[in-house]
C-alpha positions in Angstrom: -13.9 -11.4 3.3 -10.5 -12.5 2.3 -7.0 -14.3 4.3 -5.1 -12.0 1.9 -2.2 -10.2 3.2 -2.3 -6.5 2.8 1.0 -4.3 3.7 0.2 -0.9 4.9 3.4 1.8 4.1 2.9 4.7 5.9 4.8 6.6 8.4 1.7 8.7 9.9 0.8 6.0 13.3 -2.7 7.2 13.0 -3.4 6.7 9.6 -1.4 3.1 9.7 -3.9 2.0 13.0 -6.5 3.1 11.2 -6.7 1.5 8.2 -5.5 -1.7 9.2 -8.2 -2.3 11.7 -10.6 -1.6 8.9 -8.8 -4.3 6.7 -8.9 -6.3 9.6 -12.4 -6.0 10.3 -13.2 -6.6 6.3 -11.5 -10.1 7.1 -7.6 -9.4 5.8 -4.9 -9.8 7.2 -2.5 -6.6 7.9 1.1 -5.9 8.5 2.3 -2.6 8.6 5.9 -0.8 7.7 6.7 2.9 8.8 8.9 3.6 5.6 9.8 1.8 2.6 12.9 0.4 4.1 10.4 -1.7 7.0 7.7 -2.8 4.6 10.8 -4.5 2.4 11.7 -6.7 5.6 7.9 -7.3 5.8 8.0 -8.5 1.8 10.7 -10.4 2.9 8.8 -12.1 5.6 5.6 -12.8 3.4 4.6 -11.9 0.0 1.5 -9.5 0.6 -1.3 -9.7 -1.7 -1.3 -6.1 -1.9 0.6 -2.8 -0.8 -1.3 0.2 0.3 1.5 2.9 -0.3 2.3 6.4 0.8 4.8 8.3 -1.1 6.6 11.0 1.2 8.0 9.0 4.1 12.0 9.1 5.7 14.6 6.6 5.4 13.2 4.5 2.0 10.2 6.7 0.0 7.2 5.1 -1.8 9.5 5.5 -5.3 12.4 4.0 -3.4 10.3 1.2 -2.2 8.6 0.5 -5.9 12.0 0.5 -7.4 13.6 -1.9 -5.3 10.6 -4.4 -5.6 10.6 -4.2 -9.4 14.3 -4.7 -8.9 13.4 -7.8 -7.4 11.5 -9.1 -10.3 8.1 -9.0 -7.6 4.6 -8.1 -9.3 2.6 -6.6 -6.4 0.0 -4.5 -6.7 0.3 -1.2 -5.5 -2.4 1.4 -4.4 -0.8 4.7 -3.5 -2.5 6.5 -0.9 -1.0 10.0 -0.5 -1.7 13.8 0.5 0.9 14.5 -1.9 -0.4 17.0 -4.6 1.2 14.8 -7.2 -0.4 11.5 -5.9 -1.9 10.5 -9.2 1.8 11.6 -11.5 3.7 9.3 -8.7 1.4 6.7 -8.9 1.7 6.5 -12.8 5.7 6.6 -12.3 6.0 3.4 -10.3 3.3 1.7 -12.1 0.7 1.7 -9.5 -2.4 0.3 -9.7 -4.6 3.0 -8.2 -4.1 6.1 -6.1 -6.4 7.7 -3.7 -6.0 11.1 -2.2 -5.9 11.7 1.8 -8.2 12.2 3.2 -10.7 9.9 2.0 -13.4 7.3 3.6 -12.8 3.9 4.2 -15.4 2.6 1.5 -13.7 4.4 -1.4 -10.4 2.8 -0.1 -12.1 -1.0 0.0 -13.8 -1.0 -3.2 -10.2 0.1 -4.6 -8.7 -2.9 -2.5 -11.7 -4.9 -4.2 -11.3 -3.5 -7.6 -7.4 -3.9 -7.6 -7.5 -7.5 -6.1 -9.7 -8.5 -8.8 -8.3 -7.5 -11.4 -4.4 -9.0 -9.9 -6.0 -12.6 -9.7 
């Protein structure tokens, strides 16, 4: 169990609602951002500990959203969690930490969160 902030990027509602009641039952705590654009004004709010990322959203993508936070001299780690076919070449591009490919099971996407958290502190 962790306090740790974890932003989830995603502009599918299910998929966001989802996953961040599974974070928050694991014991983190979860804001959410429907583009890349949002989940900048949630950095701006509080630092997360960790970004759960989708790629292909409107307004600000997942690149747009990595660029402007590397811009910003911020080192968050970034999982990318696409359906994209190119999930694993995007997630080397913006020097993510991991990927994982939709869909997938909640386990997989915690011991990720667990493997990437480690290795950021």
């Amino acid at each position: 169990m962790s306090d740790e902030l974890i932003l989830v990027v995603d502009d599918d509602p299910l998929f966001r609602s989802s996953v961040a009641a599974g974070l928050e039952f694991w014991g983190f705590r979860v804001s959410v951002a429907t583009n890349g654009q949002t989940a900048l004004l949630e950095v701006g709010r509080e630092l997360p500990a960790l970004v759960l990322l989708d790629i292909n959203m409107p307004v600000l993508d997942g690149r747009g959203f990595a660029r402007e936070i590397a811009d910003r001299g911020l080192a968050i780690p970034i999982i990318v969690v696409t359906s994209d076919d190119n999930g694993e070449v995007a997630a080397r591009e913006i020097g993510a930490a991991a990927w994982i490919s939709k869909p997938f099971d909640l386990g997989r996407l915690f011991r990720s969160i667990e493997r990437v958290m480690r290795s950021a502190s």
